[in-house]
Backbone as JSON Lines, residues from 0, in Angstrom:
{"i":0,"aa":"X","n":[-69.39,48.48,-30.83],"ca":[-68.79,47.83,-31.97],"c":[-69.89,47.56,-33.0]}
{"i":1,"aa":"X","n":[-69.86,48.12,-33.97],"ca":[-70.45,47.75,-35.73],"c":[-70.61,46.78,-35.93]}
{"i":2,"aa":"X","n":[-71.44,45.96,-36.33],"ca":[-71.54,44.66,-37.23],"c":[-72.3,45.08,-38.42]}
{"i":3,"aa":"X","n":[-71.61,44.21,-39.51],"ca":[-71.64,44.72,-41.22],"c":[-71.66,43.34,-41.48]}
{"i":4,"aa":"X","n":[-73.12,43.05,-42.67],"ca":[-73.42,42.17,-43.51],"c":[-71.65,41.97,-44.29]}
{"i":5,"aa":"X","n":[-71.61,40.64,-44.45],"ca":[-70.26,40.0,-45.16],"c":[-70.05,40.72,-46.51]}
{"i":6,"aa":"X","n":[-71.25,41.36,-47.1],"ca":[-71.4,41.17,-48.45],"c":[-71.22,43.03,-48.59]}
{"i":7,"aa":"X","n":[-70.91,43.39,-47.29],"ca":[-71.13,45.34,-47.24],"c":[-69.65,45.78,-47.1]}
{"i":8,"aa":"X","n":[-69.49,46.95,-47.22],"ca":[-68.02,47.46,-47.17],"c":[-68.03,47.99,-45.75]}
{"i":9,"aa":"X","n":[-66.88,47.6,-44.79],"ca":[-66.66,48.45,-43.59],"c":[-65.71,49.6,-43.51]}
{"i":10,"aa":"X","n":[-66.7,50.15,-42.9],"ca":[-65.39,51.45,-42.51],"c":[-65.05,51.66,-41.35]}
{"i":11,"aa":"X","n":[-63.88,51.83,-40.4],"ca":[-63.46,51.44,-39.24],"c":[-62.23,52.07,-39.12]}
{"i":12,"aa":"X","n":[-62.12,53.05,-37.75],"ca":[-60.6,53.59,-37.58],"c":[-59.66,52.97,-37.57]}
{"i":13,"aa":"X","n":[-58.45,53.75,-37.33],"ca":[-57.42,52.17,-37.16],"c":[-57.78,52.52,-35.6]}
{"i":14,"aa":"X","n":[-57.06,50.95,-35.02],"ca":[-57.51,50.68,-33.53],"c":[-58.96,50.79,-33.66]}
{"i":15,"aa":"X","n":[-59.9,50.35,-33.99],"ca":[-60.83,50.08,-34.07],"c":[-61.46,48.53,-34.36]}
{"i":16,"aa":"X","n":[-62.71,48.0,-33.91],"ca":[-63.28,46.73,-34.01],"c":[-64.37,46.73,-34.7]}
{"i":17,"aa":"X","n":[-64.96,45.68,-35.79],"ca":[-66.22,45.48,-35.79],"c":[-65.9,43.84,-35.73]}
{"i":18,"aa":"X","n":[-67.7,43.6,-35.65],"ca":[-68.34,41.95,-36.35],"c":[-68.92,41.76,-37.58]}
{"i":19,"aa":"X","n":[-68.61,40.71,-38.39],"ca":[-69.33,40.49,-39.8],"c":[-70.29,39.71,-39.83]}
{"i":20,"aa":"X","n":[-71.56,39.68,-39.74],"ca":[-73.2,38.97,-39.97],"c":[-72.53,38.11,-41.52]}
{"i":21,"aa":"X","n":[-73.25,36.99,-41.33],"ca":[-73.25,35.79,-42.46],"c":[-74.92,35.63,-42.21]}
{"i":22,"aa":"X","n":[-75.33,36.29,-43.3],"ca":[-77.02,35.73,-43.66],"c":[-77.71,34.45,-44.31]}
{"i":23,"aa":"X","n":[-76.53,33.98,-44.7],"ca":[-76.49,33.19,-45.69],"c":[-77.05,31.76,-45.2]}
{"i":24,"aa":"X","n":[-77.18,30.88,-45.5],"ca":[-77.91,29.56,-44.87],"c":[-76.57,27.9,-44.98]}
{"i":25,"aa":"X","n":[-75.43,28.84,-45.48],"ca":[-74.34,28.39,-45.66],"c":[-73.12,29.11,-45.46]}
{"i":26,"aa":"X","n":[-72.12,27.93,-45.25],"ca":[-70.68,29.23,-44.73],"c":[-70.63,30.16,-45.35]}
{"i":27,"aa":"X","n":[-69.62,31.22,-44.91],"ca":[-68.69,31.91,-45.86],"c":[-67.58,32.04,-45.8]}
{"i":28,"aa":"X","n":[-66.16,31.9,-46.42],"ca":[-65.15,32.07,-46.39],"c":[-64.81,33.81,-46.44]}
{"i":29,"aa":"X","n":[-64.22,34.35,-46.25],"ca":[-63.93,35.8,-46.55],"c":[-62.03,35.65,-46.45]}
{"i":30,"aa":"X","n":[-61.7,36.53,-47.35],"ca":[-60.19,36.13,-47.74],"c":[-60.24,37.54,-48.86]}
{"i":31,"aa":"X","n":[-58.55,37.85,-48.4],"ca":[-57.96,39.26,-48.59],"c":[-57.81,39.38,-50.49]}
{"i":32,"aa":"X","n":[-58.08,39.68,-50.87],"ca":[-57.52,40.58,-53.05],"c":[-56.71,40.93,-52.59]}
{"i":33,"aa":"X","n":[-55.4,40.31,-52.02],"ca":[-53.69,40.79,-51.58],"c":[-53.85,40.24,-50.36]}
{"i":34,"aa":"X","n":[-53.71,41.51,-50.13],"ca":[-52.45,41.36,-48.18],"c":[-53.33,42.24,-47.79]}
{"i":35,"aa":"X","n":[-53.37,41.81,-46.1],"ca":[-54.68,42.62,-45.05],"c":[-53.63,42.61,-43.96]}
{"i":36,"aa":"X","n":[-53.77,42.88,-42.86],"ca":[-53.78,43.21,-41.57],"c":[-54.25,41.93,-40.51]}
{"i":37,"aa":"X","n":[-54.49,40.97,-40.7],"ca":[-54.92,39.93,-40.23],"c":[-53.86,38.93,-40.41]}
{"i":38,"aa":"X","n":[-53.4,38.22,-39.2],"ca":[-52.34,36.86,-39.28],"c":[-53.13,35.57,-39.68]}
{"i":39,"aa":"X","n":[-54.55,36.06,-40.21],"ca":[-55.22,34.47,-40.6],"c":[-55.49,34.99,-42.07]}
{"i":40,"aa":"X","n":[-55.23,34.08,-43.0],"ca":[-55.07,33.95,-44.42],"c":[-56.49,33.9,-44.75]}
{"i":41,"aa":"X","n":[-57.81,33.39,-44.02],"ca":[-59.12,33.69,-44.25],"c":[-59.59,33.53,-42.73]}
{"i":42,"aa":"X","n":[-61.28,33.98,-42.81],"ca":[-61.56,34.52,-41.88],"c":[-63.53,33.42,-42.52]}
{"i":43,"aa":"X","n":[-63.74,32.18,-41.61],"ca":[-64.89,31.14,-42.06],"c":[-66.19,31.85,-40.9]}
{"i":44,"aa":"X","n":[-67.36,32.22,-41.2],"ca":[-68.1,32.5,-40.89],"c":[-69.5,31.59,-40.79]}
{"i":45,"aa":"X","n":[-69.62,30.71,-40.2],"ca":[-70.6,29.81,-40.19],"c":[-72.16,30.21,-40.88]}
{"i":46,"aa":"X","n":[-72.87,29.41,-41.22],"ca":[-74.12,30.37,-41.7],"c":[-75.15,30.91,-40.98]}
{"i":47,"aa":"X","n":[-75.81,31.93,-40.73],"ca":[-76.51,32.68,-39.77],"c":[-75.95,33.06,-38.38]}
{"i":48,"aa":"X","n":[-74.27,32.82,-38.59],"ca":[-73.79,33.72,-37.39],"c":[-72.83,34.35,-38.06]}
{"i":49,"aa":"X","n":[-72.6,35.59,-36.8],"ca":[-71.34,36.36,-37.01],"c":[-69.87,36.36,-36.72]}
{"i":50,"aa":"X","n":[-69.25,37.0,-36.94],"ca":[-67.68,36.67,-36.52],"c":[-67.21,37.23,-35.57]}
{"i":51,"aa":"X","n":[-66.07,36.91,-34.93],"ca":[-65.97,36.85,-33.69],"c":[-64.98,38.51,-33.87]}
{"i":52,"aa":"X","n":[-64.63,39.32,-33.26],"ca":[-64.69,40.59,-33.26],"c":[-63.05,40.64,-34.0]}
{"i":53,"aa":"X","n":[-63.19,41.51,-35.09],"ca":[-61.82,41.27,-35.92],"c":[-61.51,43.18,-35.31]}
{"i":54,"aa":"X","n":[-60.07,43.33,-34.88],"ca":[-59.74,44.12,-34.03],"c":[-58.53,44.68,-35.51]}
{"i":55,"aa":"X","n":[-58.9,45.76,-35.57],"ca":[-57.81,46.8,-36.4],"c":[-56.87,47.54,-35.86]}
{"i":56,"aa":"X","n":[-55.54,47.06,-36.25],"ca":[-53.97,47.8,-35.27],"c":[-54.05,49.23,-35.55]}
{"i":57,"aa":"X","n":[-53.64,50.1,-35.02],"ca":[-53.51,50.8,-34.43],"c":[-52.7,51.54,-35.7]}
{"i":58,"aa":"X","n":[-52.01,50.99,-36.23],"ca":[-50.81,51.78,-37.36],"c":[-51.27,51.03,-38.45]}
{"i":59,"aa":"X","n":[-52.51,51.03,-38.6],"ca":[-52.94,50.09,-40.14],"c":[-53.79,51.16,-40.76]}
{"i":60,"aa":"X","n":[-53.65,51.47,-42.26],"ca":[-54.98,52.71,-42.78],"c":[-54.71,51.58,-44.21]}
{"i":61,"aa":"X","n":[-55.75,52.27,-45.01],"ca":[-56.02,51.96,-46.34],"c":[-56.9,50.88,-46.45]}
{"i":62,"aa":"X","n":[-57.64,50.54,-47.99],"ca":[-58.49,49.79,-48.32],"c":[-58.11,48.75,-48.8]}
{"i":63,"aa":"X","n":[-58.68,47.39,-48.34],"ca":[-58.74,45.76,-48.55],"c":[-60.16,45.27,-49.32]}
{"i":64,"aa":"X","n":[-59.28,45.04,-50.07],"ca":[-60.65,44.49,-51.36],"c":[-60.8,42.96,-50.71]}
{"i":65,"aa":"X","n":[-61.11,42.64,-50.64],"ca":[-62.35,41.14,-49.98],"c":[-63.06,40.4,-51.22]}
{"i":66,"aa":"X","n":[-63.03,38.74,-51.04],"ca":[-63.51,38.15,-51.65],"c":[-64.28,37.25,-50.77]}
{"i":67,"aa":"X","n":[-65.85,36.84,-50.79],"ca":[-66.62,36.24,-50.19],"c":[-66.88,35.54,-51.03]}
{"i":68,"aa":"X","n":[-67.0,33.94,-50.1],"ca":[-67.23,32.32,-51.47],"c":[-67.84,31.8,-50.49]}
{"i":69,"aa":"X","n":[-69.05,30.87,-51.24],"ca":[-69.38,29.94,-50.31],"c":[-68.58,28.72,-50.51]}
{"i":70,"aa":"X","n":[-68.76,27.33,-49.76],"ca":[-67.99,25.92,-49.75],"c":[-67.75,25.98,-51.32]}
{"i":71,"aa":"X","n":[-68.42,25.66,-51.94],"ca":[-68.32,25.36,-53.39],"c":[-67.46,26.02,-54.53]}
{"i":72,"aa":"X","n":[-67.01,27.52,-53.45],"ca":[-65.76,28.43,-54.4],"c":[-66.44,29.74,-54.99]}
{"i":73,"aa":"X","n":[-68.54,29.36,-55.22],"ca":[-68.91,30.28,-55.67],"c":[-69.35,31.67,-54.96]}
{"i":74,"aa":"X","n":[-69.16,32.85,-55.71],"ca":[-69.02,33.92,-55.32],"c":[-70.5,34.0,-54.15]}
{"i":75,"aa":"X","n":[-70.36,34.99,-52.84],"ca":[-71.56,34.49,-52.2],"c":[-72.02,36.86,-52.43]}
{"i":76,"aa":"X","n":[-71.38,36.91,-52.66],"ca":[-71.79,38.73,-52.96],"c":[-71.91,39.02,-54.51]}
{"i":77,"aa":"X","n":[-72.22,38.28,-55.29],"ca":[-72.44,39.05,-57.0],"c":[-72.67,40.18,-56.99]}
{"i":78,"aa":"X","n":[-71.85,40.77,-57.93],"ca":[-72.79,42.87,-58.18],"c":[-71.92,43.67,-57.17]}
{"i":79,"aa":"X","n":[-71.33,42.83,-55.85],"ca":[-71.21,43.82,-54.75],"c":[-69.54,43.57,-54.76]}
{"i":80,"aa":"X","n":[-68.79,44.55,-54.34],"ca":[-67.02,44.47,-53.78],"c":[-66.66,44.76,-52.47]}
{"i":81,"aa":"X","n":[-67.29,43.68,-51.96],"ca":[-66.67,44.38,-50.11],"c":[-65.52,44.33,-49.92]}
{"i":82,"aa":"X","n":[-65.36,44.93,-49.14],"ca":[-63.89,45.43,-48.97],"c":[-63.85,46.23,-47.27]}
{"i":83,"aa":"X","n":[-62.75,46.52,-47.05],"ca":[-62.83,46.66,-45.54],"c":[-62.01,48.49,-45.52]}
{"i":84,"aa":"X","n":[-62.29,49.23,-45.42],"ca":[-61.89,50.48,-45.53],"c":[-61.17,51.15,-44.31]}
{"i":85,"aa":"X","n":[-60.54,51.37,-43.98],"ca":[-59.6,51.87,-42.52],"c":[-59.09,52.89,-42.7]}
{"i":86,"aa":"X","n":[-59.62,54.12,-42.28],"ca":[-59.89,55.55,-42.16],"c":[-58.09,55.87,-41.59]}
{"i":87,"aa":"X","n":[-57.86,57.34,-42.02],"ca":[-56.57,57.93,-40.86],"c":[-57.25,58.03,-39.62]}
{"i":88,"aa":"X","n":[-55.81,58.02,-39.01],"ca":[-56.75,58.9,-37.61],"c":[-56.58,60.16,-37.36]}
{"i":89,"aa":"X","n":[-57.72,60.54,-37.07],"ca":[-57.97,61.94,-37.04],"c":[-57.7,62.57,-35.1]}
């Protein structure tokens, strides 16, 4: 299983898993630009750990634009658009 900085774009089959690294010295919230694949409305990443293994269904494809904030609301990725990318299956 992959682990990808909060602030990087993943790419991941469907039925597939990774973990997200928080470098940061403070939380991070991470939360969907729409609708994701996830039954949790955000996804809190403590600071200098990672998240606990976010598991991709099986009949899920297409790209999720992602917004990363720290406590305060402010953006914690400037410059960058992560987003979570979910390949066909081949």
């Amino acid at each position: 299983m992959a682990t990808f900085n909060v602030c990087d774009t993943v790419t991941v089959p469907p039925g597939g898993s990774f973990t997200w690294r928080n470098p940061f010295t403070q939380p991070v919230t991470i939360t969907p630009e729409g609708t994701w694949f996830l039954p949790e409305s955000s996804i809190i990443i403590p600071a200098g750990a990672s998240s606990v293994p976010v598991s991709i269904p099986a009949t899920v494809s297409g790209t999720y634009n992602l917004s990363v904030t720290f406590p305060n609301g402010a953006n914690a990725c400037p410059g960058k658009h992560p987003k979570i990318i979910v390949g066909s299956a081949k």
